[in-house]
C-alpha positions as CSV (number, residue, x, y, z in Angstrom):
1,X,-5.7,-18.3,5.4
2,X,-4.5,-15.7,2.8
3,X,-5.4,-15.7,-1.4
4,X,-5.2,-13.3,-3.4
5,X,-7.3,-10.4,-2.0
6,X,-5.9,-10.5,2.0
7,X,-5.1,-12.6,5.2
8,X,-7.9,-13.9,6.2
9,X,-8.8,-15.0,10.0
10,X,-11.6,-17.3,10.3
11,X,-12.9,-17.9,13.9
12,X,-16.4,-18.4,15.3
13,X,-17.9,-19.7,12.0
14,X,-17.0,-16.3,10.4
15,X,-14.3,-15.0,8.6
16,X,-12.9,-11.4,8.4
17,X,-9.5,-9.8,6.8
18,X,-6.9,-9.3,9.2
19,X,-6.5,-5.1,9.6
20,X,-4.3,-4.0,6.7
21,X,-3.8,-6.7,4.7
22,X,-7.0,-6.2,2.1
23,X,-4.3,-5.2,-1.0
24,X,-5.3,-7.3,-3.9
25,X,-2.5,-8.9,-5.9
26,X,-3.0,-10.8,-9.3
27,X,-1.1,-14.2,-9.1
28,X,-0.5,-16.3,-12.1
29,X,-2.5,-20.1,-12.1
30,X,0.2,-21.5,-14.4
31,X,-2.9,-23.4,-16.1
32,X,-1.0,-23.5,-19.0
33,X,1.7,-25.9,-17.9
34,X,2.7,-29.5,-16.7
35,X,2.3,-28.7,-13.1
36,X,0.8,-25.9,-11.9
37,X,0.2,-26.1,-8.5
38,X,4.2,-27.1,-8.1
39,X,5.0,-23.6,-9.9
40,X,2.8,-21.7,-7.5
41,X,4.5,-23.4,-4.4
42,X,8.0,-22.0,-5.8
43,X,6.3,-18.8,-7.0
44,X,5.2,-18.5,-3.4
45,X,8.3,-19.3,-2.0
46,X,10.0,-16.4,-3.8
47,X,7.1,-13.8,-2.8
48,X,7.6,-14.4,0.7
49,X,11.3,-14.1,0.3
50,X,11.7,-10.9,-0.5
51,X,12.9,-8.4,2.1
52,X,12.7,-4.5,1.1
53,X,11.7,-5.3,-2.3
54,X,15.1,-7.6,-2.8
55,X,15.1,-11.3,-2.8
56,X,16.7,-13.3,0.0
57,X,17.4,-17.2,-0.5
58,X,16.1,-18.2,2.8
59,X,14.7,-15.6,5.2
60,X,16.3,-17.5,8.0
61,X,20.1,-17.1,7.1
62,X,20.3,-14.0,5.1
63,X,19.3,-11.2,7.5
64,X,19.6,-8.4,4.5
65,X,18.8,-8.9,0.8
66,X,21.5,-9.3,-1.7
């Protein structure tokens, strides 16, 4: 599982941050409009798509950012 604070593995009833991951990030809730949890699907679609700081439409296809 990862939030906001680092990836977290959870085995054996316990749970621990994976080993350089424990960076904490602020992430917007988009409260404040229609459908939040839609925006922070497509808000964490473009965070994950971002090689060497620069975007990439789809991780898969574009080997270098644009």
């Amino acid at each position: 599982m990862e939030d906001e604070q680092a990836i977290w593995i959870e085995e054996n009833g316990g749970r621990h941050a994976l080993e350089d991951t424990h960076h904490p990030v602020r992430l917007p809730a988009f409260k404040e409009y229609r459908y939040p949890q839609v925006l922070r699907v497509l808000h964490q679609e473009l965070l994950v798509n971002v090689i060497q700081g620069k975007p990439v439409p789809n991780v898969f296809v574009y080997p270098k950012p644009w």
